[in-house]
C-alpha positions as CSV (number, residue, x, y, z in Angstrom):
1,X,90.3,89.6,100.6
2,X,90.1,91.6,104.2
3,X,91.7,91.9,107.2
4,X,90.0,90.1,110.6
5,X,90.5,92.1,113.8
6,X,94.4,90.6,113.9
7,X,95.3,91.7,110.9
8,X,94.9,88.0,109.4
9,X,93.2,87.7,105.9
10,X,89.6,86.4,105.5
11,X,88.0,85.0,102.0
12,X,85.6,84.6,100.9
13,X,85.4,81.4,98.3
14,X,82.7,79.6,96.7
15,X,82.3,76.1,97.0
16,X,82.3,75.2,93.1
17,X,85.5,77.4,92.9
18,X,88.9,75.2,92.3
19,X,91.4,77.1,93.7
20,X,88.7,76.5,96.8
21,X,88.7,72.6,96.7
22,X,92.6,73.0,96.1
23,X,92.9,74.6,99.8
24,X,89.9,72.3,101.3
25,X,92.8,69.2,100.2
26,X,96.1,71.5,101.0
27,X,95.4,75.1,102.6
28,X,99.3,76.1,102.3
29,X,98.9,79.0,99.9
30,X,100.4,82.2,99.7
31,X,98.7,86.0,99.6
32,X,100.1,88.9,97.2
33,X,99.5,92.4,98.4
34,X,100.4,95.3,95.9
35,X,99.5,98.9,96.8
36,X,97.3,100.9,95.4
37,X,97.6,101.8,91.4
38,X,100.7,98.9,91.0
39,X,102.5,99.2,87.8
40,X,105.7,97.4,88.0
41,X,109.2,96.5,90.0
42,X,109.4,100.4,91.5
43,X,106.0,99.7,93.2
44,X,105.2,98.1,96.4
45,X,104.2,94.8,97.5
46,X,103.6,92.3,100.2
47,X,103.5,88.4,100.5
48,X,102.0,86.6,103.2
49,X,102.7,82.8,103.1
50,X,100.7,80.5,105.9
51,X,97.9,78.5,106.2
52,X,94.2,78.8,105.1
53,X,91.6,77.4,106.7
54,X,87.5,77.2,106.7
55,X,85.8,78.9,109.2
56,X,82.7,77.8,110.5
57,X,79.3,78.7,113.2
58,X,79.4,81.8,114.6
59,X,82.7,83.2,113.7
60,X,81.8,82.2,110.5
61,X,79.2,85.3,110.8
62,X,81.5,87.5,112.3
63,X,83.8,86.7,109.2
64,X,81.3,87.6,106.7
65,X,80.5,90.9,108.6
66,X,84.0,91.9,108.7
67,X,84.4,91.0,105.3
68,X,81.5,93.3,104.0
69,X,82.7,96.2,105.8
70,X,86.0,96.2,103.5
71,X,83.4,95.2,100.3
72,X,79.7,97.0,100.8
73,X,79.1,95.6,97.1
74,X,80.0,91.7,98.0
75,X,76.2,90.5,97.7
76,X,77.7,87.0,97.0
77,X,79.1,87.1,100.4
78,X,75.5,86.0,101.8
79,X,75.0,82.9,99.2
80,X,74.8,79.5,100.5
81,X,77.6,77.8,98.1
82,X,80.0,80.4,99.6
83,X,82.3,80.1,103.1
84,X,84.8,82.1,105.1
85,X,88.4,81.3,104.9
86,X,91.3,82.5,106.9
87,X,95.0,82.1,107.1
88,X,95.1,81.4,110.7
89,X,98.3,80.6,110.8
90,X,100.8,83.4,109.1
91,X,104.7,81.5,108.8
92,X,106.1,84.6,106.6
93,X,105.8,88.0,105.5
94,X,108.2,89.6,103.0
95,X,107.8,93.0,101.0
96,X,109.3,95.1,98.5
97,X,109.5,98.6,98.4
98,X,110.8,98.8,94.7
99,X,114.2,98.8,93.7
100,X,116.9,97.4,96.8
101,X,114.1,98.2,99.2
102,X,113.2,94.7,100.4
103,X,113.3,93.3,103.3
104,X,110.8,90.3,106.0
105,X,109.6,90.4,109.2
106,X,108.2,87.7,111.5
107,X,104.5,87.1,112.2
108,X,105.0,88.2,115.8
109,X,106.3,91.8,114.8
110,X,103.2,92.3,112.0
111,X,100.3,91.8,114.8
112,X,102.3,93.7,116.9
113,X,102.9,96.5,114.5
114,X,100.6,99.4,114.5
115,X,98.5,101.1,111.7
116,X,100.3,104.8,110.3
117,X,99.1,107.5,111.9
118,X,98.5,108.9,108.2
119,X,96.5,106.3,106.2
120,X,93.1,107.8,106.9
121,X,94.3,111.2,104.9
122,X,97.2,110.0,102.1
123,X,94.7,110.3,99.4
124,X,93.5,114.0,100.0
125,X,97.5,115.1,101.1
126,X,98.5,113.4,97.7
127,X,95.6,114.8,95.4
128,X,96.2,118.0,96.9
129,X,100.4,117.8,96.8
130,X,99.3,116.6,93.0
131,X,97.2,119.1,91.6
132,X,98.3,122.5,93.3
133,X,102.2,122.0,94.2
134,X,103.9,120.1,91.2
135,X,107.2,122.4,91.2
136,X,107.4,121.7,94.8
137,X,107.5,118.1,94.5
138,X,110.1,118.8,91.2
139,X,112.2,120.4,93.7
140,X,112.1,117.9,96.5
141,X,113.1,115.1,94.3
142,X,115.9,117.4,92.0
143,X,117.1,119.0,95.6
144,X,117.3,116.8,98.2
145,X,117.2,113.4,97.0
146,X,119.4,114.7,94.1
147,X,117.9,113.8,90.5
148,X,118.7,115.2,87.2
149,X,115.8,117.4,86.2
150,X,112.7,115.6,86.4
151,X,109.8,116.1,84.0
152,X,107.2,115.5,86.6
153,X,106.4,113.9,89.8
154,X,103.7,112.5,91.4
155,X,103.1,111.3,94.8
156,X,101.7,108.0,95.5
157,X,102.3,107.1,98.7
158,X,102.2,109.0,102.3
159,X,103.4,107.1,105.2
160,X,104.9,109.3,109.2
161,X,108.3,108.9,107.8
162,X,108.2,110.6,104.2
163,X,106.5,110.0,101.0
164,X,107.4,108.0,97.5
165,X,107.1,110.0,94.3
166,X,106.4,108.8,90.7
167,X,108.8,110.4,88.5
168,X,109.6,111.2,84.9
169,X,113.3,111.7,83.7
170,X,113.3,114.9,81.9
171,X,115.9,113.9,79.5
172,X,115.4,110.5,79.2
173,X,111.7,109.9,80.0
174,X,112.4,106.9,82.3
175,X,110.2,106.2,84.9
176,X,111.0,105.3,88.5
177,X,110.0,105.5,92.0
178,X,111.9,107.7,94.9
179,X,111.3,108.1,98.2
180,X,111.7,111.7,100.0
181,X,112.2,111.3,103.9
182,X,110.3,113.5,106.6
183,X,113.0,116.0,109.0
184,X,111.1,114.0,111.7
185,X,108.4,111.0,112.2
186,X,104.8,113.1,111.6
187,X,101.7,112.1,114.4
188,X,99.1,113.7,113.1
189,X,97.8,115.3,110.4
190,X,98.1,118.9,111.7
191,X,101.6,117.9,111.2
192,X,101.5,117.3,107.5
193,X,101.6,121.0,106.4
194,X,104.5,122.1,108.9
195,X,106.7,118.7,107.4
196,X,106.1,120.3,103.6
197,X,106.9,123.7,105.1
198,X,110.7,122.3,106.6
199,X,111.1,120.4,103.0
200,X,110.6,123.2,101.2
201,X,113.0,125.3,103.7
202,X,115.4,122.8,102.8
203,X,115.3,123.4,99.2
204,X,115.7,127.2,99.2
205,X,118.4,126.9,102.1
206,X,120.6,124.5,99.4
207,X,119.5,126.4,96.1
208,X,121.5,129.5,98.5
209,X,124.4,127.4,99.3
210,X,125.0,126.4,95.9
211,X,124.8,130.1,94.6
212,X,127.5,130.9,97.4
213,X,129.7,128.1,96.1
């Protein structure tokens, strides 16, 4: 799927498909949206239940256009026995976060919400953070969200309020997913480095207090 200029999601379906003629007779269906690299019931997703319908003539074209810009590689996209659908009419959005983070919100509040400031530049923060500053995300998660010793942790999400780390129970070798908030909402990304900078002034400033104690 993609997103139309709304934020409503366009198909594309070929005609001999059945889940297409199953929407051509009844176009109440429902849209799953799991981030990137989903494993399980810590990860995030999304679920978007309205209506689909065909779309036709011109904005049929405009569909297809938008829809190769999310998938360069979607050659099908230009065959005859395929159309343009869209769920033009969105009745409910609910999401989970991962474990008790859940939570809905109407249809008026998602077109009106706007995109993070930091989605263009997650995935070279998070490589980066991933490859070169391992003890510092240790300490984040050990420090100020307050785990037992961790194993390892990896970041896998990046959003202008804090970040979700991956993480491996030292002792145990659980997995599960935590979430480390920002000191403040970030803008930009020339903010990024200076929000690390305050976390990790955070973790020495307790690691002192506890020595004092």
């Amino acid at each position: 799927f993609a997103t139309g200029d709304e934020g409503r999601p366009i198909f594309c379906f070929s005609g001999m498909s059945s889940h297409t003629k199953n929407l051509d007779k009844d176009g109440r269906a429902a849209l799953t949206v799991t981030e990137p690299d989903f494993v399980g019931a810590a990860d995030a997703r999304c679920v978007l239940t309205g209506d689909i319908e065909r779309i036709s003539g011109k904005e049929d074209e405009a569909l297809r256009a938008s829809y190769l810009k999310s998938h360069p590689n979607a050659f099908w996209v230009q065959f005859g026995d395929f159309a343009m659908y869209r769920m033009t009419q969105i009745k409910d959005i609910s999401f989970v976060g991962g474990f008790a983070r859940a939570g809905s919100i109407t249809a008026d509040e998602y077109f009106k919400a706007q995109i993070d400031p930091l989605v263009d530049f997650f995935a070279p923060v998070a490589e980066h953070m991933n490859a070169d500053h391992q003890d510092s995300l240790k300490s984040y998660v050990e420090t100020l969200v307050g785990t037992a010793p961790v194993a390892s942790a990896q970041m896998k999400r990046l959003d202008r309020f804090g970040f979700d780390v991956r993480v491996v129970d030292k002792e145990s070798g659980s997995t599960g997913v935590l979430r480390v908030p920002f000191p403040e909402p970030i803008v930009d990304r020339a903010a990024v480095k200076t929000a690390f900078i305050q976390l990790s002034k955070q973790v020495q400033e307790a690691k002192e207090q506890k020595e004092q104690v």
